[in-house]
C-alpha positions as CSV (number, residue, x, y, z in Angstrom):
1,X,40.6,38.4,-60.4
2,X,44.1,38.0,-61.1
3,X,44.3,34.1,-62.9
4,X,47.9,32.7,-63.9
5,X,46.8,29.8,-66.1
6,X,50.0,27.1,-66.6
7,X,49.2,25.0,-69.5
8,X,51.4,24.0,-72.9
9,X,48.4,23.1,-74.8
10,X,47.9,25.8,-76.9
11,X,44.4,25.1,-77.7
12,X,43.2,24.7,-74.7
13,X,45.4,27.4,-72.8
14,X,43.8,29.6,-75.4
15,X,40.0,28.0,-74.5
16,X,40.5,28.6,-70.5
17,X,42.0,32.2,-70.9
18,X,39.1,33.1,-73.5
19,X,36.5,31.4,-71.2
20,X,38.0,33.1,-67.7
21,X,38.3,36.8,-69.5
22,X,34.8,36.5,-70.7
23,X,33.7,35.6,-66.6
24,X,36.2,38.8,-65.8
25,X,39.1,37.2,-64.4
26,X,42.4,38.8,-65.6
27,X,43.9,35.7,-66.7
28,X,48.1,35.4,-67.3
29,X,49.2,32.3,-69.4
30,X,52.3,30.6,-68.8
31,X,53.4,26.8,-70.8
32,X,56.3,26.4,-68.9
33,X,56.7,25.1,-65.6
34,X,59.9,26.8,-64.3
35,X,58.4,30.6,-65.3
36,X,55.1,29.3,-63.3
37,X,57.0,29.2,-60.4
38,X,58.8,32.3,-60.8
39,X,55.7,34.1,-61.8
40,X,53.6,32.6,-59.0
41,X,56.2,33.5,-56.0
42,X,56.5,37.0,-57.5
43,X,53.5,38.1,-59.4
44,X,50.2,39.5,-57.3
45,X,48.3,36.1,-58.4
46,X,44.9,35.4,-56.6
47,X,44.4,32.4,-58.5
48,X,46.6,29.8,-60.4
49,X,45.3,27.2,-62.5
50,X,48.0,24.3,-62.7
51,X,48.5,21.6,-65.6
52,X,50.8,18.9,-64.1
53,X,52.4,17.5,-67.2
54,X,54.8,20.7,-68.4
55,X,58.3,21.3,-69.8
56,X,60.9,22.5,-67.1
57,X,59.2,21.4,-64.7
58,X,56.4,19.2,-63.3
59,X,53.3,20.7,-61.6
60,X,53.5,19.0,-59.1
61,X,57.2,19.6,-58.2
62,X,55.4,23.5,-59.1
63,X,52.7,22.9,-56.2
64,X,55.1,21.9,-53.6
65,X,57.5,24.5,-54.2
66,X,55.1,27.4,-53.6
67,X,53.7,26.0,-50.6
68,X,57.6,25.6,-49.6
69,X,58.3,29.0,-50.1
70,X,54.9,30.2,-48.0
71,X,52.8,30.9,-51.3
72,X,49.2,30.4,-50.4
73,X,47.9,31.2,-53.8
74,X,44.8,29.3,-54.3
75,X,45.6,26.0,-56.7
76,X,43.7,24.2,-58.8
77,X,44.8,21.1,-60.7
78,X,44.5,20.1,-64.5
79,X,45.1,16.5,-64.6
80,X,44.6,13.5,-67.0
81,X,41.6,10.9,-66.4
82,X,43.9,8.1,-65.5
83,X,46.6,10.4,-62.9
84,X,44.9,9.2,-59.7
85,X,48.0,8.9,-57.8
86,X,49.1,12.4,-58.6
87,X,46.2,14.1,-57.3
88,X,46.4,12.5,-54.1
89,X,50.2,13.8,-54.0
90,X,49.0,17.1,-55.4
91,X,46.3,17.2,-52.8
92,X,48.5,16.5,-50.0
93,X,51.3,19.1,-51.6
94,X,48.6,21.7,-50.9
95,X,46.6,21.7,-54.5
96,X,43.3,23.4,-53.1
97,X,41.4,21.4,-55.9
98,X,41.6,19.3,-58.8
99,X,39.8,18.6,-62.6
100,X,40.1,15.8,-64.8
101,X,40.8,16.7,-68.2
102,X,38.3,16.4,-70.5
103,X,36.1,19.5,-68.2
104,X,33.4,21.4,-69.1
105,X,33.9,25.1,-68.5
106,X,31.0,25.4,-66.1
107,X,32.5,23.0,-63.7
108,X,36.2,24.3,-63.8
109,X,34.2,27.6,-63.3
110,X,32.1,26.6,-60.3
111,X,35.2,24.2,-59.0
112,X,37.7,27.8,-58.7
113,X,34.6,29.7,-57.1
114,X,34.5,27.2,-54.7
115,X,38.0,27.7,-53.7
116,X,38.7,31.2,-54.0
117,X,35.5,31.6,-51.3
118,X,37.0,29.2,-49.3
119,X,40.7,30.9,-49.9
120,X,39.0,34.2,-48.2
121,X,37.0,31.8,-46.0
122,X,38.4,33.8,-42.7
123,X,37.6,37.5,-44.4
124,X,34.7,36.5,-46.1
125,X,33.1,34.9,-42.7
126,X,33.2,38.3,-41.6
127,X,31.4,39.7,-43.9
128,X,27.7,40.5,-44.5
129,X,26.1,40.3,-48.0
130,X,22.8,42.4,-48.6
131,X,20.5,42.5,-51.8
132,X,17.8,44.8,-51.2
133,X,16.6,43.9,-47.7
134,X,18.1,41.2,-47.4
135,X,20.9,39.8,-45.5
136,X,23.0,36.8,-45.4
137,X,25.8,37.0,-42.3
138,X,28.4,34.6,-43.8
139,X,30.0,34.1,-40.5
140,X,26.9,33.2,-38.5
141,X,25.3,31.6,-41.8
142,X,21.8,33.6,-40.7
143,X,19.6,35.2,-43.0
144,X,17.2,38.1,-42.2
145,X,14.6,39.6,-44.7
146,X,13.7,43.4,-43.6
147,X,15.1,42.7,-40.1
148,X,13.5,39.3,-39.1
149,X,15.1,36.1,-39.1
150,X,14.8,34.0,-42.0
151,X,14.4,30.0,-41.3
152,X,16.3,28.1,-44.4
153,X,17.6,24.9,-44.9
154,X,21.1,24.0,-45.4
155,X,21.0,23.7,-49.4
156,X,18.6,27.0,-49.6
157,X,20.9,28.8,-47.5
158,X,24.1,27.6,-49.9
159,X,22.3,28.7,-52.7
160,X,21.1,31.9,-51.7
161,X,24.9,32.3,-50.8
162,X,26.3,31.5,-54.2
163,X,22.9,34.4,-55.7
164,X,24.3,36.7,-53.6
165,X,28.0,36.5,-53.6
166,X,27.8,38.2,-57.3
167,X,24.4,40.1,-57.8
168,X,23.9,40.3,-60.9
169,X,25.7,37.5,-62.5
170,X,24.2,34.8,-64.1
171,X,24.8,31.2,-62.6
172,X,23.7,28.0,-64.9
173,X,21.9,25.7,-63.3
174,X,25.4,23.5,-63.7
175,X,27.4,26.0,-62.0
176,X,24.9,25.9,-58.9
177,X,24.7,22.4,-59.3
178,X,28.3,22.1,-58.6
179,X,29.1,24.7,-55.8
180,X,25.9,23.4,-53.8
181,X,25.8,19.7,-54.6
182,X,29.0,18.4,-55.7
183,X,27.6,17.1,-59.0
184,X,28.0,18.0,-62.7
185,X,24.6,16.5,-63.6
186,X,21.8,16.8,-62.3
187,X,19.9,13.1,-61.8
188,X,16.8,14.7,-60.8
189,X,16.3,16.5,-63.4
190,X,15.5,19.8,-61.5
191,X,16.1,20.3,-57.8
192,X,17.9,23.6,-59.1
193,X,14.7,24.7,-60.0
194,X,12.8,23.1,-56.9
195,X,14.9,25.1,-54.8
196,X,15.2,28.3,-56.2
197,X,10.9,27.9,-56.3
198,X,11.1,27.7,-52.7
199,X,13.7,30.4,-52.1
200,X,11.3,32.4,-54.1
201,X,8.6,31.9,-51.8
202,X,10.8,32.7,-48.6
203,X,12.3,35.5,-49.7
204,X,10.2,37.3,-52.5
205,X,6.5,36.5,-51.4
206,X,5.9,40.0,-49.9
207,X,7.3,41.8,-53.3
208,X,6.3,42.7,-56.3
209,X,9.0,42.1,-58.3
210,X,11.2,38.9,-57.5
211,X,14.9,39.1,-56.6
212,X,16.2,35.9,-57.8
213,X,15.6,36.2,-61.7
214,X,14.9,33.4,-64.1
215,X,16.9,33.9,-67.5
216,X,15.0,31.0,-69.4
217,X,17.3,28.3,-70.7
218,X,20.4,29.8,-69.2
219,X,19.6,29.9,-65.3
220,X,19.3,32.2,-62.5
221,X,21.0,35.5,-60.8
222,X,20.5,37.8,-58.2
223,X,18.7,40.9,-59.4
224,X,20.1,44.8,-57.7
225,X,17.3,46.6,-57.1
């Protein structure tokens, strides 16, 4: 995925472009705020993550521009702990999503999942997702397992959807944490794992092998067969 990163911060321009290349994302760094704009009106972007404090220009003034000129690049905000009132603006300018600076990587990571899926939210609806035989029918949110419905509950459901958006990529139990419950912590020390255990039992009971692969310590993925 195409990422323009627009931070003046050296170091940690150079930590967020290590950390997306390493997750596959293509990621473009800019520290100036004029040459964000221009790159992200003209460049083939599918992503921009946005400081708000930059030379030339200010994020926000970045943010509303884009949307002025019809840009609907997804947008995530990098803002300071104590800029409350600029999110709101940035929020309402069109950001997509903010983070407060200091992140960890698996939330900023799980935070732009969250809104490129719901950037492609009206192709992705469309779409069916199949791992062995299963099937998850994002626009009907249904799951069938060799051809028969599949009861699941709304947070099983969510997380089989984040297993099988990218087979064979590993999620920490952070990063599913985030995309299904909106947390960065986990205050019950392991509904990741509670969930996944009954997943397991809905969806790999009649196999041998299980689809939904523990890698100890690090988390879970969705196996190809």
């Amino acid at each position: 995925m195409r990422t323009l990163v627009v931070e003046d911060d050296d170091r940690i321009a150079d930590f967020l472009v290590r950390a997306l290349k390493s997750e596959g994302y293509n990621a473009v760094r800019t520290g100036d705020g004029r040459e964000a704009l221009e790159l992200g009106q003209n460049a083939d972007f599918e992503l921009i993550i946005l400081d708000l404090m930059l030379p030339g220009m200010h994020g926000l003034e970045v943010c509303q521009e884009l949307r002025m000129r019809r840009i609907d690049t997804p947008i995530v905000m990098l803002t300071a702990m104590d800029s409350l009132d600029d999110v709101v603006t940035g929020l309402r300018m069109g950001a997509d999503d903010y983070i407060k600076k200091p992140f960890v990587i698996d939330e900023l990571l799980a935070r732009i999942e969250a809104v490129v899926r719901r950037g492609r939210s009206s192709d992705a609806r469309t779409e069916v997702l199949r791992v062995a035989d299963v099937a998850l029918d994002r626009r009907s949110m249904r799951v069938t397992l060799a051809g028969e419905l599949l009861e699941l509950t709304a947070k099983e459901l969510a997380v089989l959807e984040l297993l099988m958006s990218n087979p064979g990529r590993l999620f920490s139990r952070e990063r599913i944490l985030s995309n299904v419950w909106g947390m960065d912590m986990d205050p019950l020390t392991n509904v990741v794992d509670v969930y996944v255990g009954k997943l397991r039992k809905k969806i790999d009971g009649h196999r041998e092998h299980s689809l939904i692969e523990t890698v100890r310590g690090m988390g879970y993925r969705m196996t190809l067969p």
